[in-house]
Each structure stands twice: as structure tokens, then as C-alpha cells.
N, CA, C and O atoms as a GROMACS GRO file, in nm:
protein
  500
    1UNK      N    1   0.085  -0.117   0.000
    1UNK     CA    2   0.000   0.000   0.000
    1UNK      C    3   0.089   0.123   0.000
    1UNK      O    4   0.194   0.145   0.061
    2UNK      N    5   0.006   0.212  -0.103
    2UNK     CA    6   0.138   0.341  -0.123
    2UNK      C    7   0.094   0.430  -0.002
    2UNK      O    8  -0.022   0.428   0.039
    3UNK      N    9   0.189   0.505   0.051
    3UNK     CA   10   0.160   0.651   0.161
    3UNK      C   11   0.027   0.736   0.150
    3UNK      O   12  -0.042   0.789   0.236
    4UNK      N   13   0.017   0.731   0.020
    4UNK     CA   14  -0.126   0.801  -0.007
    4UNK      C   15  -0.232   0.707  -0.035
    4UNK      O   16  -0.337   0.760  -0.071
    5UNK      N   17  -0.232   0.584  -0.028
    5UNK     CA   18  -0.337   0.505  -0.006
    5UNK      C   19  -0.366   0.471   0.155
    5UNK      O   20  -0.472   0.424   0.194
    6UNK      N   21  -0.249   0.505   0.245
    6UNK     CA   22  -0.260   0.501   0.378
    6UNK      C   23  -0.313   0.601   0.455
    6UNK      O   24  -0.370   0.582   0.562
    7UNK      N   25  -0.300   0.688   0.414
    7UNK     CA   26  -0.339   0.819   0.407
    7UNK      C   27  -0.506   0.822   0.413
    7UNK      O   28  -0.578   0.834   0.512
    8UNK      N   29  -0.546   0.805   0.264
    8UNK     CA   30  -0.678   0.801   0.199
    8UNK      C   31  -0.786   0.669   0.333
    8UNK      O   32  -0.899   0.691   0.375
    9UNK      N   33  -0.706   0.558   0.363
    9UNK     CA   34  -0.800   0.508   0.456
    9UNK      C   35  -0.790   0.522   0.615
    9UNK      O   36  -0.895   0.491   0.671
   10UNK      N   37  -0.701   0.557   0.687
   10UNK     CA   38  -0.693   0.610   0.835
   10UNK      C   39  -0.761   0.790   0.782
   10UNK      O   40  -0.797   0.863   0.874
   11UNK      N   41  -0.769   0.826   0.681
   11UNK     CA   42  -0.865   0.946   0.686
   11UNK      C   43  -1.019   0.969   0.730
   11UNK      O   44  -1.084   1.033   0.812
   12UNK      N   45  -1.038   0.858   0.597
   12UNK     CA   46  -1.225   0.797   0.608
   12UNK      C   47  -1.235   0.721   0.738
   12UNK      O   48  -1.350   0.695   0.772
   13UNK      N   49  -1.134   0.677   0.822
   13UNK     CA   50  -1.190   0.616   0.923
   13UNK      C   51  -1.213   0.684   1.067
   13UNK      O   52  -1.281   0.652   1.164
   14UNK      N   53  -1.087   0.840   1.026
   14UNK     CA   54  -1.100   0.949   1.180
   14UNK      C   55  -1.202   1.007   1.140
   14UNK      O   56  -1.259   1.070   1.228
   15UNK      N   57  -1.270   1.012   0.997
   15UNK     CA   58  -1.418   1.137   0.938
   15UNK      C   59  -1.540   1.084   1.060
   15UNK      O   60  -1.619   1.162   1.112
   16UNK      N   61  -1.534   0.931   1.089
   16UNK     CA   62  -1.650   0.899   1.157
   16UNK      C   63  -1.621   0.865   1.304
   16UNK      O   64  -1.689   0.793   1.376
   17UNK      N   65  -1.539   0.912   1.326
   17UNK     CA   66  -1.468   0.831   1.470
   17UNK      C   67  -1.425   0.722   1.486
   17UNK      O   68  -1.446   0.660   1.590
   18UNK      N   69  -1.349   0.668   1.380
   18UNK     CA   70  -1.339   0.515   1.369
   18UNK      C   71  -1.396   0.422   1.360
   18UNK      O   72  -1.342   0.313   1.346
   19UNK      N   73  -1.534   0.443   1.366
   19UNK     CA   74  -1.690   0.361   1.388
   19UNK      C   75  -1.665   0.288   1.222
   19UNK      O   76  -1.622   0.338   1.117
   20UNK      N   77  -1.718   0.134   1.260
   20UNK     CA   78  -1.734   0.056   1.096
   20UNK      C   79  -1.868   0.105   1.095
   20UNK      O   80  -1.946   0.128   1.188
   21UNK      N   81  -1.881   0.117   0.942
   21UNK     CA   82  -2.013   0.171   0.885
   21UNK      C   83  -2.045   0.088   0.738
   21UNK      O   84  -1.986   0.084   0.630
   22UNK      N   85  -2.180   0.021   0.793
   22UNK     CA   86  -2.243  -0.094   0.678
   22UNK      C   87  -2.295  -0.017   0.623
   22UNK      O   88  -2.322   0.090   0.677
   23UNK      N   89  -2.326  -0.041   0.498
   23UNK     CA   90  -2.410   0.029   0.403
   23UNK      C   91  -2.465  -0.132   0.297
   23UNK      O   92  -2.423  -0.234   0.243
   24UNK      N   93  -2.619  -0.033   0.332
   24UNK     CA   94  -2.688  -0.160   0.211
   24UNK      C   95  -2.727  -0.068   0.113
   24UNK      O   96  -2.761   0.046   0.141
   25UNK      N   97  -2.724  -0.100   0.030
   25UNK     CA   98  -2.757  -0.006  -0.100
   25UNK      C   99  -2.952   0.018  -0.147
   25UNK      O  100  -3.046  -0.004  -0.070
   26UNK      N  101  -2.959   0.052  -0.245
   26UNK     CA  102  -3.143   0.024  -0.275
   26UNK      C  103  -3.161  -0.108  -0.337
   26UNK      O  104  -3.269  -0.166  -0.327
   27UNK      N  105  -3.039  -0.170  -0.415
   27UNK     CA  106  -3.088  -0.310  -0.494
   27UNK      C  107  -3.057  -0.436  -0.409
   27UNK      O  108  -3.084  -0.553  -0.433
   28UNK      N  109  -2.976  -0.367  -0.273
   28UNK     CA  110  -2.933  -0.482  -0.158
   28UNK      C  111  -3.052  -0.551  -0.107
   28UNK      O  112  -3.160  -0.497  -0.084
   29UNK      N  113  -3.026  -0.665  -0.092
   29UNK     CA  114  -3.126  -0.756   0.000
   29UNK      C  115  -3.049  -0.850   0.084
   29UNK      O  116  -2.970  -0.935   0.043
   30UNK      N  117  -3.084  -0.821   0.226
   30UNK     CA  118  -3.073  -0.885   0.326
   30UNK      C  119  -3.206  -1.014   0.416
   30UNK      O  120  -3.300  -0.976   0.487
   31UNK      N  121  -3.181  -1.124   0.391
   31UNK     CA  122  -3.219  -1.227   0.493
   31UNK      C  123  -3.106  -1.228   0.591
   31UNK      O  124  -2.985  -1.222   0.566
   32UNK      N  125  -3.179  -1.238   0.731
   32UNK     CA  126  -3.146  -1.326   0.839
   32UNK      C  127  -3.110  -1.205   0.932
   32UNK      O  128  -3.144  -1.088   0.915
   33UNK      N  129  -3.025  -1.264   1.046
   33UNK     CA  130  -2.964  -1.165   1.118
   33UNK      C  131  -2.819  -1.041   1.073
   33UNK      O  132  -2.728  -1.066   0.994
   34UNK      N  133  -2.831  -0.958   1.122
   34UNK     CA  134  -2.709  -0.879   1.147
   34UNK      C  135  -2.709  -0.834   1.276
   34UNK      O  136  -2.797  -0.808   1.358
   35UNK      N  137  -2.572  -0.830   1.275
   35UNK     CA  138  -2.520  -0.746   1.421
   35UNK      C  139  -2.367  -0.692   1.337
   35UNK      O  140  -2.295  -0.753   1.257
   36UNK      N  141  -2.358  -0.550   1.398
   36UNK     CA  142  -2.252  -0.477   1.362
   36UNK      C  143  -2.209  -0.439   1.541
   36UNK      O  144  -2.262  -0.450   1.652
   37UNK      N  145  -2.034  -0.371   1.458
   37UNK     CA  146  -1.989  -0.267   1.590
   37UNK      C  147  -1.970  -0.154   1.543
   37UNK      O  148  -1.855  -0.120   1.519
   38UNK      N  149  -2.079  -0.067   1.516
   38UNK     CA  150  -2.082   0.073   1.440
   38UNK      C  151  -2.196   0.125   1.380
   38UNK      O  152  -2.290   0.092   1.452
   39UNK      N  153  -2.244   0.205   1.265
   39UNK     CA  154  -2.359   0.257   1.217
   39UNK      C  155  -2.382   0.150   1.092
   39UNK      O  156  -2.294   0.082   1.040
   40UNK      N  157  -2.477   0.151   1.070
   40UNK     CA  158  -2.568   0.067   0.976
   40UNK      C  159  -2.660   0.140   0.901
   40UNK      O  160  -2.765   0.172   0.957
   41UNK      N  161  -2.634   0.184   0.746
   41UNK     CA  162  -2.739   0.240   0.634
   41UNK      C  163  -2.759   0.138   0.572
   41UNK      O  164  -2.681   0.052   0.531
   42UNK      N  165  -2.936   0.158   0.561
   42UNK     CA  166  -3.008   0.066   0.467
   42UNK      C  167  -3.102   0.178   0.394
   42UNK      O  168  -3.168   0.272   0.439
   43UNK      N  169  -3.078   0.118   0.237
   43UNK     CA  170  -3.187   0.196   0.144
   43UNK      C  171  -3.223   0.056   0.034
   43UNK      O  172  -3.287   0.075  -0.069
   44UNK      N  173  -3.180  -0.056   0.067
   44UNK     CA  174  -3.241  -0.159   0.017
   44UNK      C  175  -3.380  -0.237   0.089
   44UNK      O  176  -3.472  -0.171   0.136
   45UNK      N  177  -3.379  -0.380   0.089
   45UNK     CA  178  -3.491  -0.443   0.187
   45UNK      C  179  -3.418  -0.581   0.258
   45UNK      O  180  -3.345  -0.662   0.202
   46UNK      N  181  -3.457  -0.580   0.384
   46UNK     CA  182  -3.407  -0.634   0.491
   46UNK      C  183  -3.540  -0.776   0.528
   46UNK      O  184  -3.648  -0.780   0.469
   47UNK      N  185  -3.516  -0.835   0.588
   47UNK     CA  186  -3.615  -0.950   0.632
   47UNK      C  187  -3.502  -1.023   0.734
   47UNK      O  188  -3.401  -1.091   0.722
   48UNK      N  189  -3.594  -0.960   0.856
   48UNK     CA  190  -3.490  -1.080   0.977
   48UNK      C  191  -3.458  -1.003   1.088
   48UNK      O  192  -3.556  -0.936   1.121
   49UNK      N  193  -3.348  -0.982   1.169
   49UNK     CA  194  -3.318  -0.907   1.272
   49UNK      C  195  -3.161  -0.801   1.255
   49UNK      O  196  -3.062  -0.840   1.193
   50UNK      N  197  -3.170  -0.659   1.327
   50UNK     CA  198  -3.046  -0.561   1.284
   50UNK      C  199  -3.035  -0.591   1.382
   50UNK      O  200  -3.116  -0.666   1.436
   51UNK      N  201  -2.882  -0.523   1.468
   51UNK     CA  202  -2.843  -0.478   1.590
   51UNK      C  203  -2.707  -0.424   1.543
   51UNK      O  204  -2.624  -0.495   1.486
   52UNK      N  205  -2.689  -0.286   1.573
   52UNK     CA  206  -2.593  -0.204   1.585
   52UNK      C  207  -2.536  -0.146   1.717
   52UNK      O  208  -2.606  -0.137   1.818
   53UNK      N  209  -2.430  -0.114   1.712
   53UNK     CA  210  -2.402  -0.051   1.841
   53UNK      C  211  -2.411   0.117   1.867
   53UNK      O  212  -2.449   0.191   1.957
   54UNK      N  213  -2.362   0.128   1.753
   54UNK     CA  214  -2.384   0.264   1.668
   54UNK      C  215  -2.552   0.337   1.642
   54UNK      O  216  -2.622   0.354   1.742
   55UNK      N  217  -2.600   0.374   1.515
   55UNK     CA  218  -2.686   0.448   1.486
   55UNK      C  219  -2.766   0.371   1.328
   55UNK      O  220  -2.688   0.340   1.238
   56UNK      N  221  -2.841   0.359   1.319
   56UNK     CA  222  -2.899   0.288   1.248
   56UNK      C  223  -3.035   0.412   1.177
   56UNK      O  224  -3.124   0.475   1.235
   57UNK      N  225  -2.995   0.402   1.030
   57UNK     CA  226  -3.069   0.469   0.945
   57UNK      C  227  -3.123   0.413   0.815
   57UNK      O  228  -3.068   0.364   0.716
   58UNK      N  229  -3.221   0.430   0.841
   58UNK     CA  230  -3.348   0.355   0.715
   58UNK      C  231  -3.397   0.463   0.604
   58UNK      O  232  -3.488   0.543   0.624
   59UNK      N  233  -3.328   0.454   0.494
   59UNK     CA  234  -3.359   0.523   0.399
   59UNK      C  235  -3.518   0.533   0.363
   59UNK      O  236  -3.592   0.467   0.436
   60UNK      N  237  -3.580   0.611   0.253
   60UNK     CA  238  -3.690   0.654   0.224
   60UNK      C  239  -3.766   0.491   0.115
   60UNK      O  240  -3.878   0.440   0.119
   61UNK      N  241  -3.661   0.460   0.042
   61UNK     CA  242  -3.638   0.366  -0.020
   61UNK      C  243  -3.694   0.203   0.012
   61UNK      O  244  -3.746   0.118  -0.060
   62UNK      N  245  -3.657   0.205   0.163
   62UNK     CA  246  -3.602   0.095   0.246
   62UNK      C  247  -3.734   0.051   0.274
   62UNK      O  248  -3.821   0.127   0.316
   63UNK      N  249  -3.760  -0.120   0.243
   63UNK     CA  250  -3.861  -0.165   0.344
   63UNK      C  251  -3.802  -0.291   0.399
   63UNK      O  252  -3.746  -0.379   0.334
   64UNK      N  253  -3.823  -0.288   0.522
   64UNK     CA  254  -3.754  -0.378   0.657
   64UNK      C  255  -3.860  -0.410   0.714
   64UNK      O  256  -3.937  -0.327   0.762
   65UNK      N  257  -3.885  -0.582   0.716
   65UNK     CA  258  -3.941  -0.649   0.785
   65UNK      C  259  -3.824  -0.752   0.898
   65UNK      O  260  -3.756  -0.852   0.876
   66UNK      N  261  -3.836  -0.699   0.972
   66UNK     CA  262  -3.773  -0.692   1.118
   66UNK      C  263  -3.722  -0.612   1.229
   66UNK      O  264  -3.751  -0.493   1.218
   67UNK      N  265  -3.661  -0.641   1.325
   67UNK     CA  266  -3.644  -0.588   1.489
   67UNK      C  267  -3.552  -0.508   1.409
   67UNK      O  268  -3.510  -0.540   1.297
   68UNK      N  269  -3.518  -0.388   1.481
   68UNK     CA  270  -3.389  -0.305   1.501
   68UNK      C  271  -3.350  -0.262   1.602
   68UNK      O  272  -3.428  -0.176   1.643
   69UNK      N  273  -3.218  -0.287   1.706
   69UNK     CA  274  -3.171  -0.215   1.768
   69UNK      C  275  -3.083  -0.146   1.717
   69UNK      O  276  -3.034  -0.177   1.608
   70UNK      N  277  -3.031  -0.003   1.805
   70UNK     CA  278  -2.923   0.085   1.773
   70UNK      C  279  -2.914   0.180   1.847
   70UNK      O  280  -3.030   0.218   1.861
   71UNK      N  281  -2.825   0.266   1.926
   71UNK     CA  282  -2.792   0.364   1.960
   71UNK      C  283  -2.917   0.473   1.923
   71UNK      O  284  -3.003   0.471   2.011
   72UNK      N  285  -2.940   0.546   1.836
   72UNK     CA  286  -3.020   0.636   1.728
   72UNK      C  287  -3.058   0.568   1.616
   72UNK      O  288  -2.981   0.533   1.527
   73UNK      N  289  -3.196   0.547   1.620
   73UNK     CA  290  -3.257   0.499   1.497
   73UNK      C  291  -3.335   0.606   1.415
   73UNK      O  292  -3.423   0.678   1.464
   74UNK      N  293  -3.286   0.610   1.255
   74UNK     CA  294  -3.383   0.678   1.198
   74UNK      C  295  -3.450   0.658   1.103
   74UNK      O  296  -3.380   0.598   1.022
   75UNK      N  297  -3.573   0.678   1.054
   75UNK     CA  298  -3.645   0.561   0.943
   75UNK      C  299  -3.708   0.662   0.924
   75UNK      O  300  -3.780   0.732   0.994
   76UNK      N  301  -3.651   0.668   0.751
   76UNK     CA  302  -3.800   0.759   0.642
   76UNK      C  303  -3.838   0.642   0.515
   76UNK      O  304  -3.871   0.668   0.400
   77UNK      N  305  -3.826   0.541   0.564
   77UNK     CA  306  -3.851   0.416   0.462
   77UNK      C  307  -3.970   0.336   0.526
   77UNK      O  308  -4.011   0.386   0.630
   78UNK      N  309  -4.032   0.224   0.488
   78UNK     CA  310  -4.110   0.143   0.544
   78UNK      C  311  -4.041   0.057   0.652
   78UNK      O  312  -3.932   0.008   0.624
   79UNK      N  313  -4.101   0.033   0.787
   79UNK     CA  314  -4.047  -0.064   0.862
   79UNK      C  315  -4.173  -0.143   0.945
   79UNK      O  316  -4.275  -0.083   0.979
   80UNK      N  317  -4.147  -0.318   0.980
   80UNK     CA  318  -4.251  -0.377   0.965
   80UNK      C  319  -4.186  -0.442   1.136
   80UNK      O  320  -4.117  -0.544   1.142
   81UNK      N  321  -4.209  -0.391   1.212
   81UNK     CA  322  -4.072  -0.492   1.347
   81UNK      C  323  -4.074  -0.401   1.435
   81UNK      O  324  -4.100  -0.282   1.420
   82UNK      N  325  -4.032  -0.484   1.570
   82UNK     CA  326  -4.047  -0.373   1.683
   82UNK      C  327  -3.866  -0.308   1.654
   82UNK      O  328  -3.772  -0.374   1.609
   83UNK      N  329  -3.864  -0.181   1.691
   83UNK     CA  330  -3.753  -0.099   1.745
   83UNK      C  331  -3.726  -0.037   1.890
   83UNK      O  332  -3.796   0.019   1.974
   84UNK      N  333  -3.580  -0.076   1.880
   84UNK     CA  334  -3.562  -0.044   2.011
   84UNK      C  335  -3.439   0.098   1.975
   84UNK      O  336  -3.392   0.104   1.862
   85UNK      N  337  -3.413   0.168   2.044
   85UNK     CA  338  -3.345   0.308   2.024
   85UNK      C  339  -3.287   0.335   2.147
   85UNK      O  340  -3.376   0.386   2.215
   86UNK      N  341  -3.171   0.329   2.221
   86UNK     CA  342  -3.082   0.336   2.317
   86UNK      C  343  -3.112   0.498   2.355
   86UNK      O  344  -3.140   0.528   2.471
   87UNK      N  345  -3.107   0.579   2.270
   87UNK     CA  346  -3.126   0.731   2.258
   87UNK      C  347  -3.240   0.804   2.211
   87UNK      O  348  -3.328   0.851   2.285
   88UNK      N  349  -3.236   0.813   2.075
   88UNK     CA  350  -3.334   0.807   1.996
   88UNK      C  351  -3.360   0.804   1.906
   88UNK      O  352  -3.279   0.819   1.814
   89UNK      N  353  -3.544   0.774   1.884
   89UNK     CA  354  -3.569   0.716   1.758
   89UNK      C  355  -3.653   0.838   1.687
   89UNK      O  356  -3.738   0.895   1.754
   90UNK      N  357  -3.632   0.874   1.568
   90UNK     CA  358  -3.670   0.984   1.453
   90UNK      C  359  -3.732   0.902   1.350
   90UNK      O  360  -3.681   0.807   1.291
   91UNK      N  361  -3.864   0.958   1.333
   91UNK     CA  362  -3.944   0.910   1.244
   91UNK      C  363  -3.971   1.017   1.146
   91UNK      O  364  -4.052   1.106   1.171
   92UNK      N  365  -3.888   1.009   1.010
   92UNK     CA  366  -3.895   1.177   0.907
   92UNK      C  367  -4.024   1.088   0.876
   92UNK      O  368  -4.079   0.979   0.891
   93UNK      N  369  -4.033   1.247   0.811
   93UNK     CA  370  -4.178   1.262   0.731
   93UNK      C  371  -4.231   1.116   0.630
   93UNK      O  372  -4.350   1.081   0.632
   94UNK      N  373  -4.142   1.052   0.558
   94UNK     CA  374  -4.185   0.957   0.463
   94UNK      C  375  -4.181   0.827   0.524
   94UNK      O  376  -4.230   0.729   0.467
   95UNK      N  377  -4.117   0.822   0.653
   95UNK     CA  378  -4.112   0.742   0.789
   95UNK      C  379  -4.248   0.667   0.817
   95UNK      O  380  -4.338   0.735   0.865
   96UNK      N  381  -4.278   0.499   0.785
   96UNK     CA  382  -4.433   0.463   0.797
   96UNK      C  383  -4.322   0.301   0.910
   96UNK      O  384  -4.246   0.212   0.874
   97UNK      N  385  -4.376   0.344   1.040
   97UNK     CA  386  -4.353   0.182   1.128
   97UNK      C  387  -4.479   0.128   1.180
   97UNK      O  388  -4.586   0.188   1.193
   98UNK      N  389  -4.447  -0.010   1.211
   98UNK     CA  390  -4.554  -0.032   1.237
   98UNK      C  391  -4.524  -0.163   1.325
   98UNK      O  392  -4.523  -0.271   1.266
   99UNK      N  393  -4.501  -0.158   1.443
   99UNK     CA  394  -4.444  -0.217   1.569
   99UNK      C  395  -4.398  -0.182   1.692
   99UNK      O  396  -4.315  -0.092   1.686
  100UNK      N  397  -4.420  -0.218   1.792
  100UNK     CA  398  -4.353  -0.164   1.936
  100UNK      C  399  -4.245  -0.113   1.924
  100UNK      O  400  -4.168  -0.145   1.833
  101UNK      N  401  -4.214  -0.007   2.028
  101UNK     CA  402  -4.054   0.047   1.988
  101UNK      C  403  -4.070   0.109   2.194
  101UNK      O  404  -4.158   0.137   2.275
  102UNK      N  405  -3.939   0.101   2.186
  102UNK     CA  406  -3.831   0.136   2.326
  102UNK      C  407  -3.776   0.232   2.275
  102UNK      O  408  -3.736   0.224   2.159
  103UNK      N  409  -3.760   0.350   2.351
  103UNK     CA  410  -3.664   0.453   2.332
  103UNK      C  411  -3.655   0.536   2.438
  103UNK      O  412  -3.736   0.545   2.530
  104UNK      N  413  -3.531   0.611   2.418
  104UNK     CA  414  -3.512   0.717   2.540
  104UNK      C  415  -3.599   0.859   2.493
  104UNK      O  416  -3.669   0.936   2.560
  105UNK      N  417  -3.566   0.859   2.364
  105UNK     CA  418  -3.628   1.025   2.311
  105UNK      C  419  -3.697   0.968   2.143
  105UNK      O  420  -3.638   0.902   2.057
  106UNK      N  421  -3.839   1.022   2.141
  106UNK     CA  422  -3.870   1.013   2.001
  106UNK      C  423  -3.924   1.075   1.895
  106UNK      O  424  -4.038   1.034   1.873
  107UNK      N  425  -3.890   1.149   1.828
  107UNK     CA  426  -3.899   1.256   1.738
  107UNK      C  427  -4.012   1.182   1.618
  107UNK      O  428  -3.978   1.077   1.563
  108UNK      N  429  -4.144   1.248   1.587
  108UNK     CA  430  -4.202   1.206   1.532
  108UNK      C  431  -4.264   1.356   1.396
  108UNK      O  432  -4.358   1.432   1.419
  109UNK      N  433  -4.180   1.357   1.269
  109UNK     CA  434  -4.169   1.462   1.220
  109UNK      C  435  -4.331   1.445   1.130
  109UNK      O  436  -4.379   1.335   1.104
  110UNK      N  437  -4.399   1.581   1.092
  110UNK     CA  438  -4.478   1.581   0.991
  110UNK      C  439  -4.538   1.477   0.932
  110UNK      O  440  -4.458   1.388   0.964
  111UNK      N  441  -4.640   1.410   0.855
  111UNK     CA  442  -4.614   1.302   0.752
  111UNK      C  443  -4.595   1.184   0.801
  111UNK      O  444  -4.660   1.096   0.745
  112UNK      N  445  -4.490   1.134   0.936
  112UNK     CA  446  -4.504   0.989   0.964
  112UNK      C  447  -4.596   0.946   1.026
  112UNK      O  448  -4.691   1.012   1.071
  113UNK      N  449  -4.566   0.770   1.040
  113UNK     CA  450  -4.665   0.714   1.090
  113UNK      C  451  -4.617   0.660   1.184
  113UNK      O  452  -4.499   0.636   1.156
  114UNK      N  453  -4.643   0.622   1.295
  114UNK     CA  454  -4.632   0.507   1.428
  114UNK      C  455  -4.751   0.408   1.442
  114UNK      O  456  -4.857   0.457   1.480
  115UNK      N  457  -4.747   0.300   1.420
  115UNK     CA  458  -4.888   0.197   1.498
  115UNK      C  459  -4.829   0.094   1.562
  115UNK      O  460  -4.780   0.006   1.491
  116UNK      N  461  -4.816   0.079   1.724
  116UNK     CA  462  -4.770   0.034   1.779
  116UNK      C  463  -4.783   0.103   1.920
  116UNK      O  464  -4.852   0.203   1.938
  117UNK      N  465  -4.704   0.038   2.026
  117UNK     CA  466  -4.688   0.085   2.146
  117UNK      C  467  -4.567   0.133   2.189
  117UNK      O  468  -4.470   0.072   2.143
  118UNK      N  469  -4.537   0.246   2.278
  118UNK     CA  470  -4.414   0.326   2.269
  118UNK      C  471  -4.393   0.282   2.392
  118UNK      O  472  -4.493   0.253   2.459
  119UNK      N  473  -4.234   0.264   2.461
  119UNK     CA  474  -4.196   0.254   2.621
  119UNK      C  475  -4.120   0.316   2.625
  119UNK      O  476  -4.019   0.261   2.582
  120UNK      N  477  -4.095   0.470   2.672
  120UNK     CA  478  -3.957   0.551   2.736
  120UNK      C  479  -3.935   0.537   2.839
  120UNK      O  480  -4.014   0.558   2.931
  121UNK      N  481  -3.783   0.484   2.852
  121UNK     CA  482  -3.712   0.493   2.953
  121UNK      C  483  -3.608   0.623   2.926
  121UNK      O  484  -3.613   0.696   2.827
  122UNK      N  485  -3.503   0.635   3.049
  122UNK     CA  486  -3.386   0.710   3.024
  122UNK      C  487  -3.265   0.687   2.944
  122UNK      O  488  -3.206   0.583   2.975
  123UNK      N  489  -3.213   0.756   2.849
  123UNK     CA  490  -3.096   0.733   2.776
  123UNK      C  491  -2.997   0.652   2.814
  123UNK      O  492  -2.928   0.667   2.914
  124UNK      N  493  -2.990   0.562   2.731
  124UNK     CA  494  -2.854   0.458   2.793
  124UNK      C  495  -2.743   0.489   2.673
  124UNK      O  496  -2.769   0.511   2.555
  125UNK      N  497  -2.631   0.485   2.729
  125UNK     CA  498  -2.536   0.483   2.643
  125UNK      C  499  -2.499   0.630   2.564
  125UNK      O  500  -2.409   0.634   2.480
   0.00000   0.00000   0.00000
């Protein structure tokens, strides 16, 4: 690896705090479980269970049939599963869930939907 290819990746990795960061694309499809140690983007479709340690964001794109945990969850895509949100969970405007969710704080913008049951506790983590 040349100096400036060493360069180019200890760069992209201080931009996020060192955090690994998954990315599913819009034509990605996921069965089964995941678990990461970091943030997790999805703008494809999911079926099964997430868990991040990090922050977990659901594109407009995105429909997810399953659980999500994460640090900060945010969903302007379809989601079909309970969520859980360590901090909190943001539901943008194009944002449609439809399952129990846990959170410390939950931002519910314009336009979305919630059907389900909400439990706040205090911020962990």
C-alpha cells in the first residue's frame, strides 16, 4: 500500500470516529440476522433481525421487515418490526412503522406514521 493510499483510509476512518459503517444499497437484500460494531445504512430491503451498536438509518427507499436495535434509529422508509433506540428514535416525514418500539427520546416529524406501542425509559449509552 502506497503513503497516499494510507493516508486516503486512516482518513475515512477518523471522518466517523473510527466507527465501521455498513451500508446496504437500494438493490441490496438482506435475509437473516445482522449485528454490527458501528452505524448501519439501509436503502435496500431487509427481512430478519439488525443490531448495531452505533446508529442505524433507514432510507426513504427501504422496506424492513424486522427488529432493530441501535444507539439512534432513523427511518423515512417502510419498517414492519419492533424498534428499540438506546437514545433516539426519529421518524422523518416519509417514515411509515408499524411495531412496538423502546426509546429514550422520540422525534415524530410531519407526515409519519407510528402503529404500535411506545416505552420511554432514560438514555442509555
Amino acid at each position: 500500500m502506497t503513503q497516499a493510499e494510507k493516508t486516503a483510509v486512516q482518513g475515512s476512518s477518523a471522518a466517523n470516529g473510527g466507527n465501521n459503517v455498513v451500508s446496504l444499497g437500494p438493490r441490496d437484500i438482506l435475509q437473516g440476522r445482522l449485528e454490527i460494531q458501528g452505524d448501519l445504512k439501509i436503502a435496500g430491503n431487509v427481512e430478519g433481525d439488525l443490531k448495531a451498536s452505533g446508529d442505524v438509518t433507514i432510507d426513504s427507499g427501504a422496506t424492513i421487515q424486522a427488529s432493530i436495535e441501535g444507539a439512534n434509529v432513523q427511518v423515512r422508509g417502510q419498517v414492519n418490526g419492533n424498534v428499540t433506540a438506546k437514545r433516539r428514535l426519529t421518524l422523518g416525514g416519509s417514515g411509515r412503522l408499524n411495531g412496538d418500539v423502546k426509546v429514550g427520546r422520540l422525534t415524530v416529524e410531519d407526515g409519519a406514521s407510528l402503529n404500535g406501542n411506545v416505552t420511554m425509559s432514560p438514555e442509555k449509552g
